[in-house]
N, C-alpha and C positions, 0 to 999 in steps of 0.2 A: 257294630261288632256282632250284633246277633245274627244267628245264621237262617236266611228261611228261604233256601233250597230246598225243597223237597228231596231230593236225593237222599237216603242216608249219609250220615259224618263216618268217615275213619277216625282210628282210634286219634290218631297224630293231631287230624284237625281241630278232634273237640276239645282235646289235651292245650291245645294251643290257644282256643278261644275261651275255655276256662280260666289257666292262667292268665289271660290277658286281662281278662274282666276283672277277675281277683284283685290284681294288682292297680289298675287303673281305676274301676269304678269302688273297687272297699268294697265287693260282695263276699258274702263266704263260701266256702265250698260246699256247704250244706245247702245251701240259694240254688249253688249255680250246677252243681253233677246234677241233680233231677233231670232237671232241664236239656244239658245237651246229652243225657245216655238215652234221652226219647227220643232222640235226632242220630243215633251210634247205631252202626250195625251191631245186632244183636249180640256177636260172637267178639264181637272187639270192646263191649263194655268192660271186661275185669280190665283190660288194656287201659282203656283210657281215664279209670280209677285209679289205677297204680301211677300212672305218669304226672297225672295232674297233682294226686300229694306228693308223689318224689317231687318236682319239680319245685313244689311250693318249701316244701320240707330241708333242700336245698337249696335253695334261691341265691340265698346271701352267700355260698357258695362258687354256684354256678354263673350269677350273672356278673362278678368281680373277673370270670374265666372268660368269659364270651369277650365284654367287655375290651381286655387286652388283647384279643385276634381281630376284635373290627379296626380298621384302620379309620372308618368316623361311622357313632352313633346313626342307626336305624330310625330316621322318624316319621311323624306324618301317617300317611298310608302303611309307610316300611314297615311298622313298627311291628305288626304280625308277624314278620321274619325274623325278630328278635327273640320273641317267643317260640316263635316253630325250634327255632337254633338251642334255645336251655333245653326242650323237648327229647330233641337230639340229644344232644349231650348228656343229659341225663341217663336215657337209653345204653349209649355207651361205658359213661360210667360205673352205673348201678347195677344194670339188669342183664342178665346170663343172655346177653342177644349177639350173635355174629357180628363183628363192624361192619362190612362190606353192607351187610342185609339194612343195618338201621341207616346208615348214610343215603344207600340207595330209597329205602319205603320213607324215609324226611326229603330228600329232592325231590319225589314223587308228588309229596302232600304239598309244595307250592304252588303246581296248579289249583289245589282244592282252595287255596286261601287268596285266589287272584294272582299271585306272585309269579306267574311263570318264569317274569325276565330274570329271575334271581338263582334260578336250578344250579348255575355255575359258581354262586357266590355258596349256597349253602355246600353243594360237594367238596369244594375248594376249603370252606373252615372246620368243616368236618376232620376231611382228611388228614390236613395239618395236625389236628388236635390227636387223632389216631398216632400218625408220625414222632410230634412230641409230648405225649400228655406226660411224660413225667419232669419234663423241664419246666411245662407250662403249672403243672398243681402242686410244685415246688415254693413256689414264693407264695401261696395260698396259706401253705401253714404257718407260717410266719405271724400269722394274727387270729385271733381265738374268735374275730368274726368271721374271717372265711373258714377260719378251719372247723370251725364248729356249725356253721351257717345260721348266726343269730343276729339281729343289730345291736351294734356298741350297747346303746341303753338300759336293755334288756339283761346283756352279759353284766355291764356295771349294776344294777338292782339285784342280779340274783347273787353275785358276786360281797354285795355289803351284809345282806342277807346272813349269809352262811359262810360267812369267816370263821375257818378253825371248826368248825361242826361237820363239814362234807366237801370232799375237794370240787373248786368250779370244774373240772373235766369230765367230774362224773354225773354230775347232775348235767349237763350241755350234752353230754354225751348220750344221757339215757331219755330224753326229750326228741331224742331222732329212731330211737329203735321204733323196732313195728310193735303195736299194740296187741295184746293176746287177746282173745275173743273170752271173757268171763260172764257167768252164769249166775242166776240166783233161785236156787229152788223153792218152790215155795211153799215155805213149814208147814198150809193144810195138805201137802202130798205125803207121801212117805216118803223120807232122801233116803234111805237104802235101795229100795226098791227103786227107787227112779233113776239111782247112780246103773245099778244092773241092766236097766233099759236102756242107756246109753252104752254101756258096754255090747249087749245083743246088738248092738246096729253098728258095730266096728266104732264107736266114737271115742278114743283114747283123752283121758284129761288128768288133774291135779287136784287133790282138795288142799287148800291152801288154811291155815291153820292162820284166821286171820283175828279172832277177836276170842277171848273165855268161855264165852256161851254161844248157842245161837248162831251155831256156821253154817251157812246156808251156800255159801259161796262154791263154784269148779270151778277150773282153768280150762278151757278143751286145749288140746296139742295143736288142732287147727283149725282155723273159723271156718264157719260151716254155715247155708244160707237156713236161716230160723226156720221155714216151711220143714228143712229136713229133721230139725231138732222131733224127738217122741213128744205129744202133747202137747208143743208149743200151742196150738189153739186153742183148747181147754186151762190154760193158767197153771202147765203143772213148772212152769221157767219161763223169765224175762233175762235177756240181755242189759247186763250192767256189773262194771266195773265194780273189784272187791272194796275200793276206799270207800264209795257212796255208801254201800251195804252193811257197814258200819254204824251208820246213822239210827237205824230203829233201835238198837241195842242199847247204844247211846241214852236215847232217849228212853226207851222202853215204858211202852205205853199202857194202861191201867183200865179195865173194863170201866167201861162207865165216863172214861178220860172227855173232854170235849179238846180236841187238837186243832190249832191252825199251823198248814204248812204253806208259807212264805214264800215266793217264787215256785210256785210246785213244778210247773211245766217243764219234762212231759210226763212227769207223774211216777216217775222209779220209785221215790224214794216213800211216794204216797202210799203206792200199793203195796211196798213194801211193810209200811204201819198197819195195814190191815191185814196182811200177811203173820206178825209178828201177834196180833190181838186185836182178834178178830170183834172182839168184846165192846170195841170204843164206840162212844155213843153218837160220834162224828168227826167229822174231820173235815175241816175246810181248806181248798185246794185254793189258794189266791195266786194268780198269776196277775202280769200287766198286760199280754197278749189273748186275746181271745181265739187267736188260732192254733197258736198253743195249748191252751185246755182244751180244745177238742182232741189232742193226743191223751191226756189226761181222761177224758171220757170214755175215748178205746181203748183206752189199758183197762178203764175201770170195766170196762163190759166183756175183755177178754176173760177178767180174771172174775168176775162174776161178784161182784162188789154190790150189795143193798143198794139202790138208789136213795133211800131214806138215810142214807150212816155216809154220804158224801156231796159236800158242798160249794159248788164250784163259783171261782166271781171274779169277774174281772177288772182288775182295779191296782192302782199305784199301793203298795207295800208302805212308802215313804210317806203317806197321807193318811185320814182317820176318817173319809167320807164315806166308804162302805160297810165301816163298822157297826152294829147297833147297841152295845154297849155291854155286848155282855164278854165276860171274861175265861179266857181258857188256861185248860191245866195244864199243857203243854204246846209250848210254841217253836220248830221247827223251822230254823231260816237260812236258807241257801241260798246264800247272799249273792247279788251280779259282781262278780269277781274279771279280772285279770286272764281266768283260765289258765295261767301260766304252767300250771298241773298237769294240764291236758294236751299239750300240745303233741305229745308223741301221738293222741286220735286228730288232731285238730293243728297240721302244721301251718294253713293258713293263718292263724294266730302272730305266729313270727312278721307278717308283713300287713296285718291289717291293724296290730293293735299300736297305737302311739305313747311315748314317754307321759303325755299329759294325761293320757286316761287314766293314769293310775291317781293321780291327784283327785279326779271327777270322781272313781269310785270308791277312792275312802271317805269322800264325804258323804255320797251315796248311802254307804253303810252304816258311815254313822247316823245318819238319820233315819233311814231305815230301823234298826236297834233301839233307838230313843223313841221312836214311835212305838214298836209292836211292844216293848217295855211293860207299854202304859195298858198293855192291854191281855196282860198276864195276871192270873190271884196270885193271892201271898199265899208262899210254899213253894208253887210254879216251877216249873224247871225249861229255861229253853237253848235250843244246840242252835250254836252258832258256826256252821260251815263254811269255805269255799275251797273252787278246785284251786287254789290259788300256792305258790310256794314262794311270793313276796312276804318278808313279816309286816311290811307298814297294813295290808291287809289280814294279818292272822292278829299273832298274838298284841305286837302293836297297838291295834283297833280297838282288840277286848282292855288291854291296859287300863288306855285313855275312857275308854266306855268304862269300867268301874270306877276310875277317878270322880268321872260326872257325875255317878249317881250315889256315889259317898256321901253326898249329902243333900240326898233328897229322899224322901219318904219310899218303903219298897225296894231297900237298900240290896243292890247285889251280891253275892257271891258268887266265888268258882267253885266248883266244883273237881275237883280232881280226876282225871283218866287215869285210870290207872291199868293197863292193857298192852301187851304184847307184841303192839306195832308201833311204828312211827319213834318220833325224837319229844320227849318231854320237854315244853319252851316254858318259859316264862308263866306265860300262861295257856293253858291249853296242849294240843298235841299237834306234831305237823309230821306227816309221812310225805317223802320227797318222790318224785318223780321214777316207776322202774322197782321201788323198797318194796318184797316181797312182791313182786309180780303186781304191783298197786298202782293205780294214778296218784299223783300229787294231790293231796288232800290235809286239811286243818277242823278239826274239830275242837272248838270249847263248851264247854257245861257251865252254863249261869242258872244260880238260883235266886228266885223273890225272898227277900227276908221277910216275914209277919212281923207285924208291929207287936212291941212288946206293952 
């Protein structure tokens, strides 16, 4: 499936071999764009970023539609033609493009993908779908999987989830809008001054009133590539969503603090604690991937971070073998979740993730939590995250986690949010997907009780 003509890709094609891979080998779209927009003509990459998330973003959609115009399944070799066809479709659907022009530049892209003998089969399903797309995406709403473009399992979990608290059509709904481009200034600049500099350079935004203290957060009106942002190279703003940005405040860190952040990679929410207090006497960035803290490294050198006050290590979260025994004041865990939050940045998620992973990562978590647990003082306070909008991973999780440790030494509590976003659960807070221009996000505060 990979492509290694030298030739540049069109947008169509690499659109097509994205998708394809996505869906067939389980990569993500973060894996796989890199890769074929250094194979794209220069001017056709915004193209073939827009198509390969629509496409993925609709799938469960568009491939129930395709489906019902083949008169038999595309396989084998074919099977690239099945993808060029959601491509298409997609284009027609979606995107402000003439029909004739995208029927035409998709039969065109069949030479590119070997397919020549096929030019009469794709104009031929095209066209029809032109002819009757309203007879044809009639029986599509009929089921909240294609009409929404989610799998069954997915729509059923978020659907138990949030009975009577948020209607299913607007959370499914607001997991397909486009994601806004959010900012985080960062508190050693001045945010007046730097809001004003954004306004000299024509950049229109929002400040979004997301937490009591501590707002650091803009909306831009329209994403814009970071080179053009003022200062982005000096640390004066990092790209990231307002729910994550949440997090320092949350925790709110103490001079002198020694902090371990859990999963850190690629470091938002790190440089954001030293952003927030600058004072801490370290902070340890644990990731499992090592490729990933070297994003955590770049952030830290953009934003001009002590090398002495940050401690990077590569190592499982769920284990105690990189530990050396000493104990932090605050512990930060951004737990591997579901994502299910995120999917309006991240539609591949819809087709890569399986009903069973969600079993894998609440025990993930929990053990994860019952480990770093043990490695908090009495007093301690540590925030328990994910981009997640399942409860068996939100509040759920923290339940069953204070049950556990009710009776064990270093006894738990919650702590209360008490804050201006999101839905008050059980325990903890959960902001749904789209709420206040936010990603899907769940914050709880646990405290270590001291022994009496």
């Amino acid at each position: 499936m990979a492509h290694n003509n030298t030739q540049a890709l069109s947008s169509r094609a690499a659109a097509t071999h994205i998708v394809q891979e996505c869906i067939e080998s389980g990569m993500s779209l973060g894996t796989l764009l890199p890769r074929y927009l250094e194979q794209t003509k220069l001017e056709q990459r915004p193209l073939t970023q827009e198509m390969s998330f629509g496409v993925l973003r609709w799938y469960y959609r568009l491939n129930p539609l395709l489906n019902t115009m083949l008169s038999k399944p595309l396989r084998g070799k074919k099977k690239s033609l099945h993808y060029l066809l959601l491509v298409g479709l997609y284009q027609i659907i979606y995107l402000d493009k003439v029909d004739y022009a995208v029927v035409k530049e998709t039969v065109n892209t069949c030479h590119e993908i070997q397919q020549s003998w096929a030019k009469g089969l794709v104009n031929a399903i095209l066209r029809r779908f032109i002819r009757e797309q309203d007879d044809l995406l009639a029986p599509l709403d009929q089921s909240y999987s294609s009409r929404f473009a989610y799998p069954d399992w997915l729509i059923n979990h978020i659907k138990t989830s949030w009975k009577g608290i948020q209607t299913l059509d607007v959370i499914l709904d607001a997991g397909n809008q486009r994601p806004p481009m959010s900012l985080r200034i960062n508190a050693q600049f001045d945010y007046a001054l730097y809001t004003q500099q954004l306004l000299d350079h024509q950049l229109e935004f929002t400040e979004p009133v997301i937490a009591k203290t501590h707002n650091q957060a803009i909306i831009l009106d329209k994403p814009i590539a970071v080179d053009k942002l003022p200062q982005f190279s000096e640390g004066a703003l990092s790209v990231q969503d307002a729910a994550p940005q949440l997090a320092a405040g949350l925790l709110a860190p103490k001079p002198d603090d020694v902090i371990l952040d859990a999963c850190a990679a690629p470091g938002g929410k790190t440089m954001h604690l030293f952003e927030y207090q600058p004072d801490v006497k370290n902070i340890v960035a644990l990731d499992v991937s090592t490729e990933r803290l070297k994003r955590v490294e770049e952030n830290s050198t953009r934003l001009n971070i002590p090398s002495d006050k940050l401690t990077l290590i590569t190592a499982d979260a769920s284990e105690k073998s990189w530990w050396d025994g000493q104990l932090f004041d605050k512990i930060l865990l951004d737990a591997p979740c579901s994502a299910t939050g995120v999917i309006r940045r991240h539609p591949d998620i819809k087709v890569l993730r399986r009903e069973e992973d969600i079993v894998t990562l609440v025990q993930l978590q929990a053990k994860i939590l019952d480990n770093l647990w043990q490695m908090l003082k009495p007093d301690g306070i540590l925030l328990y995250a994910t981009c997640s909008i399942l409860r068996e991973e939100n509040d759920h999780q923290i339940k069953a986690f204070l049950l556990r440790q009710s009776t064990k030494e270093g006894r738990a509590t919650e702590k209360i949010i008490d804050e201006p976003w999101g839905h008050t659960m059980p325990y903890g807070r959960q902001i749904l997907s789209g709420e206040q221009n936010m990603d899907g996000f769940y914050y709880a505060l646990l405290k270590k009780e001291s022994q009496q």
